[in-house]
C-alpha atoms as one frame of an Amber mdcrd trajectory, in Angstrom:
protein
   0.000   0.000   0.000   0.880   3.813  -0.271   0.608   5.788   2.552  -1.736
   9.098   0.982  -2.360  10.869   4.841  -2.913  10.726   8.549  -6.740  11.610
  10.325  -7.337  11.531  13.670  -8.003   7.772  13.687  -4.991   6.506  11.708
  -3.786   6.160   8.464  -5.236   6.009   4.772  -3.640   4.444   2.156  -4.438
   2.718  -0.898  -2.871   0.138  -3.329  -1.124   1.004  -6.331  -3.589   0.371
  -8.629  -5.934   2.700  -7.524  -6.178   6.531  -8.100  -6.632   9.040  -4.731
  -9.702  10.596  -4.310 -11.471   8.577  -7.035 -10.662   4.657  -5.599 -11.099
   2.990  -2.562  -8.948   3.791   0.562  -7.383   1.645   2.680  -7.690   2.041
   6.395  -5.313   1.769   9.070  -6.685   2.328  12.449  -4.389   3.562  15.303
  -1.383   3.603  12.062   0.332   7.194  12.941   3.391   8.640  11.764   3.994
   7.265   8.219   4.986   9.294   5.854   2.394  10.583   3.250   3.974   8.342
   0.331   5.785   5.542   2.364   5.058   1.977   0.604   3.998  -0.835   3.210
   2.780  -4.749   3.198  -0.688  -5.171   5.099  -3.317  -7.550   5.981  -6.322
  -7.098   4.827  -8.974  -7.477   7.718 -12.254  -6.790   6.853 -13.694  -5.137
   3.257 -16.922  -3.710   1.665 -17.301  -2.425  -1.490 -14.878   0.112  -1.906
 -13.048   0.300   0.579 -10.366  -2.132   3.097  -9.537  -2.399   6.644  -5.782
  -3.468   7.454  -3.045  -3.789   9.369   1.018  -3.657   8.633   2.717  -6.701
   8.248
C-alpha cells in the first residue's frame, strides 16, 4: 500500500492500482506517523465495497 495521509483515527492508504480521491482507501486504524507516500505490506482485515480495513505486516 501507499501511505496518501494521517486523520485523527490513523492512516489512509491505498494500493497502487488505484487513483486518490477517485478509488477505494485503505484504512489503518491507530497507524500514525507514516509518511504521506511511504510503501507498506498489510493484511487485509475486513472489506466492503470500496473500501479495506488493514493492518502492517
Amino acid at each position: 500500500m501507499i501511505v496518501d495521509e494521517e486523520d485523527e483515527a490513523g492512516t489512509l492508504a491505498r494500493s497502487h492500482a488505484d487513483a486518490p480521491e477517485i478509488d477505494g482507501v485503505v484504512y489503518l486504524a491507530g497507524v500514525f506517523e507514516l509518511q504521506p507516500g511511504t510503501r507498506l505490506k498489510v493484511c487485509v482485515e475486513k472489506a466492503d465495497e470500496h473500501d479495506l480495513w488493514a493492518t502492517p505486516v
